[in-house]
C-alpha positions as CSV (number, residue, x, y, z in Angstrom):
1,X,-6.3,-68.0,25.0
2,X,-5.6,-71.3,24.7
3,X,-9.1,-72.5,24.2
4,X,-9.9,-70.0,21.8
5,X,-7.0,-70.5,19.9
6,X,-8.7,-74.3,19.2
7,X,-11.5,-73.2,19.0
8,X,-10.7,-71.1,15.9
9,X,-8.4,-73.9,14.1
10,X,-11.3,-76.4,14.2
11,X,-13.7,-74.2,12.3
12,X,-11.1,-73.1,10.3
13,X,-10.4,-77.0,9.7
14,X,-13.9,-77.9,9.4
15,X,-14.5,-75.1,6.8
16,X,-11.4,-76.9,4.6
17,X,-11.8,-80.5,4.9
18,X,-14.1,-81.0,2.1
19,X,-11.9,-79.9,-0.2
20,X,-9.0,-81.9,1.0
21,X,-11.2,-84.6,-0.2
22,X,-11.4,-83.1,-3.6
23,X,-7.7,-82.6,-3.9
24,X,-7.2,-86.3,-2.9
25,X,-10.0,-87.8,-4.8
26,X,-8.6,-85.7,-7.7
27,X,-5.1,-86.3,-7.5
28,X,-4.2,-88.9,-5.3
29,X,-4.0,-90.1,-1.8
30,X,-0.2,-90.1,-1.9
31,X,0.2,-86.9,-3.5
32,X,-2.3,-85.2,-0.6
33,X,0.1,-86.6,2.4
34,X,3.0,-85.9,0.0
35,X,1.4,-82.1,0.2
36,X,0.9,-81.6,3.5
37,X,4.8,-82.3,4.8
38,X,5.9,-79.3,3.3
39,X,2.8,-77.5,5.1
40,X,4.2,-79.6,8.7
41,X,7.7,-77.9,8.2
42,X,6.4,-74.6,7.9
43,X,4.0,-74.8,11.0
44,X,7.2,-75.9,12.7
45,X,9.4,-73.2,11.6
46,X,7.0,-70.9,12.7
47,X,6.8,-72.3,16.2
48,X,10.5,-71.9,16.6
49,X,10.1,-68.3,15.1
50,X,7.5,-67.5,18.0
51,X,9.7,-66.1,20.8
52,X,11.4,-63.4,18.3
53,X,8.3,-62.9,16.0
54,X,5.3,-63.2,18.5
55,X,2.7,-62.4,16.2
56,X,3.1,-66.2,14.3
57,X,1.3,-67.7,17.2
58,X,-2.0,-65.7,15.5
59,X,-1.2,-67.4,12.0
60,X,0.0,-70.8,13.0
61,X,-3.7,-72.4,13.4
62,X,-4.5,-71.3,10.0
63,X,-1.2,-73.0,8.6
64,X,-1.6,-76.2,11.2
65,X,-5.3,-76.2,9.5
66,X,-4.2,-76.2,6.1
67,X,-1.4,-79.4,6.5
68,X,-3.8,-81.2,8.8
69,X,-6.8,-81.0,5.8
70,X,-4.1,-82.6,3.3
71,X,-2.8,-85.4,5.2
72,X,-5.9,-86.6,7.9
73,X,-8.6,-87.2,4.8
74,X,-5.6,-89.4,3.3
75,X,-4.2,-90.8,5.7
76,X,-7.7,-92.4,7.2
77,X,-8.4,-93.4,3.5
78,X,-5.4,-95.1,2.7
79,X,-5.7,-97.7,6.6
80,X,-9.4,-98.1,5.3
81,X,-9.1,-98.7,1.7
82,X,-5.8,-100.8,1.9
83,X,-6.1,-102.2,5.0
84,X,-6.9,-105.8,5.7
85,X,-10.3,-106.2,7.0
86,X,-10.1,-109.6,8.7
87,X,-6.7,-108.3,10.9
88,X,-7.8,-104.8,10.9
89,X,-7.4,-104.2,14.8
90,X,-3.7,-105.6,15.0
91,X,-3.1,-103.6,12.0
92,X,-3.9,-100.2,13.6
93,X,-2.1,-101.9,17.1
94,X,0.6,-101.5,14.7
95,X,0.4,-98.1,13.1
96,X,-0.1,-96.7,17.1
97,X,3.4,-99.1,17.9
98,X,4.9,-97.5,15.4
99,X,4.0,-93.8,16.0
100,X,3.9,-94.1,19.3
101,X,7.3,-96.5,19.9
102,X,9.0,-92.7,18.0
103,X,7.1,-91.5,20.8
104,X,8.5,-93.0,23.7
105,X,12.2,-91.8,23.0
106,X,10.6,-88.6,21.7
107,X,9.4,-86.9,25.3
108,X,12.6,-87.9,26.8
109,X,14.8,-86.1,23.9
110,X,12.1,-83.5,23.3
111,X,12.4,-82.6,27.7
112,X,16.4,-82.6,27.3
113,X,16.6,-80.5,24.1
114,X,14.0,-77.2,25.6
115,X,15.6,-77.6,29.4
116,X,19.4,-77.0,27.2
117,X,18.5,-75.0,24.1
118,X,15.0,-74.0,24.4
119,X,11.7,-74.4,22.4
120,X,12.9,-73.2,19.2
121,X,15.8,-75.7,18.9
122,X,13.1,-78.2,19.0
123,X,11.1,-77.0,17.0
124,X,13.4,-76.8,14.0
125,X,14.5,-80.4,15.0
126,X,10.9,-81.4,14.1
127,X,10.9,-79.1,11.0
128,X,13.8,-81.3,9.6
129,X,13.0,-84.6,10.8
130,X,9.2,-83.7,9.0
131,X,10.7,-83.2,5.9
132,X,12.2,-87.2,5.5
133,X,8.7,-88.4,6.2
134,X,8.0,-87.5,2.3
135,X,10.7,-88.9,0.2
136,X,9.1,-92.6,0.5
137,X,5.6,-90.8,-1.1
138,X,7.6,-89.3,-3.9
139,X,9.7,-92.4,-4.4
140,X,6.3,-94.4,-5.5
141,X,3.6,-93.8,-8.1
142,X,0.3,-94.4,-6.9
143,X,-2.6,-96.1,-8.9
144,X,-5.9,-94.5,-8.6
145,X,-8.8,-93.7,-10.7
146,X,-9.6,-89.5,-10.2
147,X,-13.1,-89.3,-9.3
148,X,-15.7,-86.2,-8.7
149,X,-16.3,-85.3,-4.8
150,X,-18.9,-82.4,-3.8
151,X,-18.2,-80.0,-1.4
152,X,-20.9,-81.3,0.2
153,X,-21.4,-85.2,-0.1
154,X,-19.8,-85.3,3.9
155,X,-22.0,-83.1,5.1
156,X,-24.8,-85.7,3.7
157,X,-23.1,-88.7,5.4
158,X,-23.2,-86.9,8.5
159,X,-26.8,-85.8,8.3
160,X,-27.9,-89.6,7.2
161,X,-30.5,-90.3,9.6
162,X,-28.7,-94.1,10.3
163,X,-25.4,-92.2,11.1
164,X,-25.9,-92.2,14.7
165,X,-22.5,-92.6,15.7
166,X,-21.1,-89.9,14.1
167,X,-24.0,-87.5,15.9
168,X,-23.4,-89.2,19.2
169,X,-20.4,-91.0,18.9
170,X,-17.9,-89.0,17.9
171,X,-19.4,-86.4,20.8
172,X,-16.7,-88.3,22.6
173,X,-13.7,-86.5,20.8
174,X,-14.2,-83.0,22.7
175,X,-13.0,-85.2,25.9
176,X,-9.3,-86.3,23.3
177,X,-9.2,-82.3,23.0
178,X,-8.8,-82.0,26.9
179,X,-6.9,-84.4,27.1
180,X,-4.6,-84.1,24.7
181,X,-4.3,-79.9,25.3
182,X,-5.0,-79.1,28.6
183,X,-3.9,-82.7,30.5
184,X,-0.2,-81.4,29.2
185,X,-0.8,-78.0,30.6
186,X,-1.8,-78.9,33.9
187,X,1.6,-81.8,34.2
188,X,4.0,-79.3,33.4
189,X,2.2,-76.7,36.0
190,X,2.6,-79.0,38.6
191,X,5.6,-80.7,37.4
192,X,7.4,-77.8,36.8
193,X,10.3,-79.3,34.6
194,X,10.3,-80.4,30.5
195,X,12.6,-83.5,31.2
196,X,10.7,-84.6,34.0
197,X,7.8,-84.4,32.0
198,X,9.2,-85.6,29.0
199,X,10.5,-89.2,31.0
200,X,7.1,-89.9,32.7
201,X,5.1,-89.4,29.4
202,X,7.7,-91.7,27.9
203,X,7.4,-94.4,30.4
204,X,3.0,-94.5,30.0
205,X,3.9,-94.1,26.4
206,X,6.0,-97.2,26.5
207,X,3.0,-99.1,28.4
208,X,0.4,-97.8,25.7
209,X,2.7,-99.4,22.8
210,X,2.5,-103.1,24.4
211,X,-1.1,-102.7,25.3
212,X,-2.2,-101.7,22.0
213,X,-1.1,-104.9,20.6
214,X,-3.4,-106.8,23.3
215,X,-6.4,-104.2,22.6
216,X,-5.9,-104.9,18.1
217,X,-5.7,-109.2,19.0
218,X,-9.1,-108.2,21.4
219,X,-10.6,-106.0,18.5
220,X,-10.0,-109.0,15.8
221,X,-11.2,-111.9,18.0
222,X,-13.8,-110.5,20.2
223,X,-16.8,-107.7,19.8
224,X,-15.5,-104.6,19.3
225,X,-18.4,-102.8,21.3
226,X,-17.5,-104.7,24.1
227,X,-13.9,-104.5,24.0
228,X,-14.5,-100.4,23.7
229,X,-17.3,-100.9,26.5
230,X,-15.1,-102.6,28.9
231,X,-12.0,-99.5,28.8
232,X,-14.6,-96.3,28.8
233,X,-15.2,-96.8,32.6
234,X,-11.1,-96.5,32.9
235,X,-11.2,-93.6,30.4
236,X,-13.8,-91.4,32.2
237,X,-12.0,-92.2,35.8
238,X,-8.3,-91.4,34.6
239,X,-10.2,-87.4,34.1
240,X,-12.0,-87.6,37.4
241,X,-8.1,-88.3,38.7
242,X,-7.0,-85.4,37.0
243,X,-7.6,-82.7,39.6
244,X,-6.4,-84.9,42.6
245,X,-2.9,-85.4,41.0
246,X,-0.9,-83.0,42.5
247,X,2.3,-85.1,42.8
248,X,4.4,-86.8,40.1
249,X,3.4,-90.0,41.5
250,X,-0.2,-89.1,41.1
251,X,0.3,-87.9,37.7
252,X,2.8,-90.9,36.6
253,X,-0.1,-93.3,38.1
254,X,-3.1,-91.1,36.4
255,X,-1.1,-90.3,32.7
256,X,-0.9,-94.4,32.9
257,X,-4.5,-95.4,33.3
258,X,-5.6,-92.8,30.9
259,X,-3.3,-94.1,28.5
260,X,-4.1,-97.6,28.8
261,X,-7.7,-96.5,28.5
262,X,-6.9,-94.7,25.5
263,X,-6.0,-97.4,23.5
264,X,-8.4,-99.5,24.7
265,X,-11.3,-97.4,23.4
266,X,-9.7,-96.0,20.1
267,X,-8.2,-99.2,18.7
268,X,-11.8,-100.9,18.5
269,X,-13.5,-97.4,17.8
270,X,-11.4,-97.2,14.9
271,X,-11.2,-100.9,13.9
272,X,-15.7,-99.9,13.0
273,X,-15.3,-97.0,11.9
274,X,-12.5,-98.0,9.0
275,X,-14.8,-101.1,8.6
276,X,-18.2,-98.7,8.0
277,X,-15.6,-96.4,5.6
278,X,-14.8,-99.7,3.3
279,X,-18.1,-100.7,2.9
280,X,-19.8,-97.2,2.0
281,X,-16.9,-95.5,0.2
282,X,-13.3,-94.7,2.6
283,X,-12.7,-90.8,1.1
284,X,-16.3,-90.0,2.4
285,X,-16.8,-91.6,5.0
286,X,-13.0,-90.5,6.4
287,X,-13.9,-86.9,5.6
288,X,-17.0,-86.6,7.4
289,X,-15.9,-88.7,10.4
290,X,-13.0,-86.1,10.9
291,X,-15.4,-83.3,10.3
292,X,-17.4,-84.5,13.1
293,X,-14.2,-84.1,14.8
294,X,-13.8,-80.4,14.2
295,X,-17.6,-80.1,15.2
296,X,-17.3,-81.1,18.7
297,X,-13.5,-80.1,19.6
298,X,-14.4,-76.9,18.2
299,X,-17.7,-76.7,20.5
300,X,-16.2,-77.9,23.6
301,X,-13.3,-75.6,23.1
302,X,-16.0,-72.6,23.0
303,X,-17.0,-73.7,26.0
304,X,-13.9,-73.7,28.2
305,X,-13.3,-70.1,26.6
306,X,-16.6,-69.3,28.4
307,X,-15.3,-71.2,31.2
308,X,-11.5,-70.4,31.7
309,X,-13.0,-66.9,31.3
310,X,-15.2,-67.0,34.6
311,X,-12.8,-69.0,37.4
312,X,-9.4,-69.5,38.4
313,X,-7.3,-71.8,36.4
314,X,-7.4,-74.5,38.9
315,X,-11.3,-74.5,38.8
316,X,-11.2,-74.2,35.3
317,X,-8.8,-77.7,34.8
318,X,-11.4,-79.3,37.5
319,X,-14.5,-78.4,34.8
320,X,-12.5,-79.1,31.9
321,X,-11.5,-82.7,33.5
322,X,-15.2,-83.5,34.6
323,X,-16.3,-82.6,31.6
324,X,-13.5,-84.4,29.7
325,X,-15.1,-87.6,31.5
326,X,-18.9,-86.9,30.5
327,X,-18.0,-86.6,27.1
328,X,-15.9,-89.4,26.7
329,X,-19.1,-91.7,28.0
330,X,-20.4,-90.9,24.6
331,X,-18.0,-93.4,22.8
332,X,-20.1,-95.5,23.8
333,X,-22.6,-95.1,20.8
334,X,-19.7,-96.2,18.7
């Protein structure tokens, strides 16, 4: 169900994001992440609706969908357009610090607040804590020239026949899907406890923060192909690990080196990719490179429906890690 459920909210999300791009080329950057806060409370409130209203688990892709096509397209547009492209790699070390130094105290809370009040209570925690993230975008009044975007221009950056590595590349994002939904699944199976959980992922979260700084200096100083290069190795072994960590000290110890890999390969992937959305125009180019991100989580989540479907869920976590680690090779394009 869980597979499916992904599957559906990438098409769903690949079907909108052009015209996210129209909104935000129409109306504004900042008014397009101003839009899609609103959007974020709601999914939350639903969440924490679930256990008395079970039938908001089948509408909360379709409203997760909707905020995500407002605020991605923007928010890629604004580090690319704005950004500064001789310090670009310690400038996204910086937006991971800062999102993921919330993130290190986050877990921890998060585990405390669902083992004493329960999903819900988190849930509507977020909801509220969602809704500050806006005032600073209405505070300010952005200066932009509106300009016209077909519903189609990202589908003709994608189909460019020099865009290999958004065909090939980007193939690499169906192992973040694994990783990101069914890595968290299989902790907490064997875990067995949200605090727990929430502690170790806060400790590897911790470790990611200072690394990233190292990995944007890297990404500013040296090739970014090679610094990429030299973590995929590390990023397709932390998913071979998977299946043999049966312990919390095999998941604390496997959770860390996929972390650090992490970093290691998406700083410098994005550091190119922001730098190929400046030159050839950032709402474009940031729209079709998360539309090839629907494309393959969407396709590799079809096929662990096909796959969860046909074994036992053990087997089906070994498949989905192996195959987390074959497509994660395909950064490597990038």
């Amino acid at each position: 169900m869980i597979a499916g459920y992904y599957a559906a909210h990438y098409l769903l999300y690949l079907i909108l994001l052009p015209w996210g791009a129209m909104f935000a080329s129409k109306f504004g950057l900042e008014r397009s992440l101003a839009m899609s806060m609103p959007i974020f409370v709601v999914y939350f409130l639903m969440l924490a609706s679930i256990p008395k209203m079970p039938s908001l688990f089948y509408i909360g892709w379709i409203v997760l969908a909707v905020f995500k096509t407002f605020f991605w397209v923007a928010y890629h547009t604004e580090i690319s357009k704005f950004g500064d492209s001789k310090n670009r790699g310690t400038e996204i070390s910086w937006f991971y610090a800062v999102s993921r130094g919330a993130g290190v105290l986050g877990p921890v809370i998060g585990g405390v607040v669902i083992a004493s009040f329960g999903f819900s209570t988190l849930f509507v925690i977020a909801a509220g804590l969602s809704l500050f993230a806006v005032v600073p975008l209405l505070k300010t009044k952005e200066k932009f020239t509106p300009r016209d975007i077909e519903y189609s221009d990202p589908w003709k950056v994608i189909l460019r026949r020099r865009e290999v590595t958004l065909r090939w590349g980007m193939v690499g994002w169906g192992a973040h899907l694994i990783n990101t939904a069914f890595w968290p699944i299989f902790m907490f199976i064997i875990l067995g406890a949200t605090n727990v959980l929430g502690s170790l992922v806060s400790l590897n979260v911790l470790i990611m923060t200072f690394l990233g700084f190292l990995v944007g200096e890297m990404s500013d100083r040296l090739s970014r192909k090679k610094v990429l290069r030299l973590h995929l190795p590390f990023y397709a072994l932390s998913c071979l690990l998977r299946p043999l960590a049966l312990a919390p000290l095999g998941i604390l110890l496997t959770d860390m080196i996929a972390k650090a890999a992490f970093v290691g390969v998406h700083i410098p992937m994005w550091h190119r990719l922001y730098s190929k959305g400046d030159d050839q125009g950032p709402l474009t180019y940031a729209t079709a490179v998360e539309m090839t991100v629907c494309i393959y989580k969407a396709i590799t989540a079809l096929v662990l429906v096909g796959v969860f479907m046909v074994t036992a869920p053990y087997a089906g976590f070994v498949i989905a890690f192996v195959l987390a680690a074959i497509l994660g090779l395909f950064f490597v394009w990038i």
